[in-house]
PAVEX-112140 format. One record per residue (C-alpha): residue in one letter; residue number from 1; x, y, z. Coordinates in nm, 2 decimals, padded with zeros to 4 digits. Layout:
REM PAVEX-112140
r  k  u  v  w
a  NUM  X  Y  Z
...
END
This chain:
REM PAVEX-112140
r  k  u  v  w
x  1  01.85  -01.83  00.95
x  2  01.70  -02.20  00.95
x  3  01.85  -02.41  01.16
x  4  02.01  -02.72  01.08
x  5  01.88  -03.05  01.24
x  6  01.97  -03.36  01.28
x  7  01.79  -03.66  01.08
x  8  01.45  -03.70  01.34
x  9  01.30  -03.77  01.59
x  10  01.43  -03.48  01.80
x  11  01.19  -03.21  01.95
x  12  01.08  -02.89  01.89
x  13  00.95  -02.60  02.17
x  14  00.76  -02.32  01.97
x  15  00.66  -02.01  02.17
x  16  00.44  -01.79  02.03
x  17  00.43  -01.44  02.21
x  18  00.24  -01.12  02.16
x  19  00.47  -00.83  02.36
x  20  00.37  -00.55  02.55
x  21  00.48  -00.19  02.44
x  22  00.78  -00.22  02.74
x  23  01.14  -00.32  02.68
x  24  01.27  -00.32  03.07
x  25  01.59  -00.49  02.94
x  26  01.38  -00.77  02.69
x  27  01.64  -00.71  02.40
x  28  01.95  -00.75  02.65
x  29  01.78  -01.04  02.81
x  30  01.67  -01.24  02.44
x  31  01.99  -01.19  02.38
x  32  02.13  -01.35  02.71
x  33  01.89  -01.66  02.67
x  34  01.99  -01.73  02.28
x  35  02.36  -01.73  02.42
x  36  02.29  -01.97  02.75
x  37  02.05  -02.20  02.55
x  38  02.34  -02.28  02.33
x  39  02.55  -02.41  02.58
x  40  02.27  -02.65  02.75
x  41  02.28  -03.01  02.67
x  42  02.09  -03.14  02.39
x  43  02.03  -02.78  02.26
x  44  01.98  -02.79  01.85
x  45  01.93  -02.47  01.71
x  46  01.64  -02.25  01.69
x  47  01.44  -02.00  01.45
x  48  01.30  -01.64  01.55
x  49  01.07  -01.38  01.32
x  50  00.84  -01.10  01.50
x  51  00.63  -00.89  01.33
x  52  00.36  -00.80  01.56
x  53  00.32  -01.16  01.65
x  54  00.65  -01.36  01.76
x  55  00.72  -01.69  01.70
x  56  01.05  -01.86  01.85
x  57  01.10  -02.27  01.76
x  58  01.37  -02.42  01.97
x  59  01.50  -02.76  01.87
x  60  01.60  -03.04  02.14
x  61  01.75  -03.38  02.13
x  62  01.50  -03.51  02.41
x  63  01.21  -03.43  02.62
x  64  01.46  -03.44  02.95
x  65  01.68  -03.17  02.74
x  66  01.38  -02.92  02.75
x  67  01.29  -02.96  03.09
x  68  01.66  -02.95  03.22
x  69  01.66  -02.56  02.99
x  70  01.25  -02.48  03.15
x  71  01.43  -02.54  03.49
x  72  01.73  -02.35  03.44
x  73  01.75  -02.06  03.68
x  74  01.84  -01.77  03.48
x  75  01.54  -01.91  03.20
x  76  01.32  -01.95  03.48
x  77  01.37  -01.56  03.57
x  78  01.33  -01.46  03.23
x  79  01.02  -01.62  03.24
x  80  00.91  -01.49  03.54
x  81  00.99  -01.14  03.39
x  82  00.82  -01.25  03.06
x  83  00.47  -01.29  03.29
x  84  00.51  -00.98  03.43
x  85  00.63  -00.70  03.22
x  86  00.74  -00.82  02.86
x  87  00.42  -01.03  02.73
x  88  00.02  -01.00  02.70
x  89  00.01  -01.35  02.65
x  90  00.17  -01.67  02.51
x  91  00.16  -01.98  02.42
x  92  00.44  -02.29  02.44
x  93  00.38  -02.60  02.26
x  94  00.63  -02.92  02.30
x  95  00.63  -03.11  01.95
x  96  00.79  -03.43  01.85
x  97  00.94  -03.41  01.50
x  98  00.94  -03.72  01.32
x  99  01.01  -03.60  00.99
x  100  01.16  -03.34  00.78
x  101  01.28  -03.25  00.46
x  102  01.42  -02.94  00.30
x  103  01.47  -02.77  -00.03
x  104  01.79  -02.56  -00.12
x  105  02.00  -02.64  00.21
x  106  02.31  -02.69  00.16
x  107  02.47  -02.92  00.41
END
């Protein structure tokens, strides 16, 4: 589903992810984190696809939202958990959007 946005700027977090061939729980714990990023402040929406390579875009009202959700404690164990069992690598890029524009959404 594509999220819906408020009219910009807000910001967007992408994290782009290749996994490793162990689940140790990921699935449960994705889950967990899409339901507790919800309730943060300043949380937007957000966008997922995998298919080999997984992308995940977050969208925040402010840059003091996303480090108030990088600091939360049960994010900051996923993470740590992401580093050692459920990712080769990734990448986490912190974007200001200052425009968008959309074709077929209905409001």
């Amino acid at each position: 589903m594509i999220a819906k946005t408020p009219a910009p700027p807000y910001y967007a977090v992408i994290f782009t992810n290749l996994r490793t061939d162990a689940d140790n729980g990921y699935a449960a714990m994705a889950d967990l984190m899409d339901d507790l990023a919800q309730q943060q402040d300043g949380y937007l929406g957000m966008e997922s696809v995998r298919d080999g390579l997984g992308i995940t875009v977050s969208y925040w009202t402010s840059l003091e939202a996303i480090k108030n959700w990088k600091n939360n404690a049960a994010h900051r164990q996923a993470q740590q958990n992401g580093r050692t069992e459920w990712y080769k690598c990734y990448k986490t890029r912190v974007c200001k959007v200052e425009r968008d524009y959309d074709f077929g959404m209905s409001e």
